[in-house]
N, C-alpha and C positions, 0 to 999 in steps of 0.2 A: 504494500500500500504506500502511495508515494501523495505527499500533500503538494498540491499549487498554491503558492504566494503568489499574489500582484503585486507588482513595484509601486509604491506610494510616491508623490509627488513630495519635498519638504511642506508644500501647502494641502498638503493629502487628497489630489488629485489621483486618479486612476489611469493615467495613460492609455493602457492595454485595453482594458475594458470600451472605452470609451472607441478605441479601432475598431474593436471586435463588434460593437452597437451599429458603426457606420457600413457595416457588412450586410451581403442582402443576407436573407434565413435558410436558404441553401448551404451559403458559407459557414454562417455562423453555426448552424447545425453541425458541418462536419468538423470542426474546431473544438466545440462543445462534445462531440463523442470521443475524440481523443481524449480531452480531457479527464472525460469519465474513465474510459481505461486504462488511463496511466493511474488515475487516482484508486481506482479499484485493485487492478492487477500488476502496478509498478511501472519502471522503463521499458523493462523489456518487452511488455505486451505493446508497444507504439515503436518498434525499432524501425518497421521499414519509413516510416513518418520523421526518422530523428537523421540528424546528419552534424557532426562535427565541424563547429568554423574553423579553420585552421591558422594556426598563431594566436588561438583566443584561449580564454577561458570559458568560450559560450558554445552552445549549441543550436542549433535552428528546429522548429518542427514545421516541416512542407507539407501546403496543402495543395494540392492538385485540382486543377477542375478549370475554369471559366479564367479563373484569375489566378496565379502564381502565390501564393499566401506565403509570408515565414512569419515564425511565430520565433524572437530569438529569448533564450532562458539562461540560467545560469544553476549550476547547484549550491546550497546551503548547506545541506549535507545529506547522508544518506539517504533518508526518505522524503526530502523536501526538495521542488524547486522553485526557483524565483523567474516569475515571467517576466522579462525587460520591456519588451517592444515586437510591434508587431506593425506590417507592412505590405503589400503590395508588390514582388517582384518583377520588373520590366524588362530586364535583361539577365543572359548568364550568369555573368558575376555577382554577388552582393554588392550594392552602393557601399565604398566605404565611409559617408555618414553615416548610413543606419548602425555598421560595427561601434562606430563611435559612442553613439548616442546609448547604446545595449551595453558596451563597454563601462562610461561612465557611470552610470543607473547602477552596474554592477560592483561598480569600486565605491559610489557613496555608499551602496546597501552594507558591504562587506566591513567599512570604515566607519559604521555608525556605534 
């Protein structure tokens, strides 16, 4: 069983949530069923959905479909993760703002 944290804003904003809302119910549904089985069944029941960013401490979970979804996270530890940031992918590569941005989010959380 593995718990999701959302990243809080210092003004206790929702980032993630708040992407995930601007999603049609298609998307947001299939976001929301990973969610459930990582939270149920752990990592490993979402692997083919996870993919390592490389030179990070983060991971992405990809959603496929209409629109390119990453969903980028970080872990806290064992059974927890922390959602960073979540976007839209338009091309191959990751924007490297969006690393940034999931980056930072991950260095306050971890520094608090």
């Amino acid at each position: 069983m593995t718990n999701v944290i959302y990243y809080l804003t210092p003004k206790k904003e929702n980032p993630v949530k708040d992407f995930l809302w601007s999603l049609p119910t298609s998307q947001k549904a299939k976001i929301y069923r990973i969610f459930t089985l990582l939270e149920t069944y752990g990592l490993s029941s979402i692997i083919p959905h996870t993919k390592k960013v490389i030179g990070t401490p983060l991971w992405e979970i990809r959603i496929l479909g209409r629109d390119n979804i990453r969903i980028l996270y970080g872990t806290v530890n064992y059974d927890q993760i922390l959602v960073l940031h979540g976007f839209i992918k338009k091309k191959q590569k990751t924007p490297d703002k969006e690393l940034r941005l999931a980056s930072q989010r991950y260095k306050q959380w971890i520094d608090k």
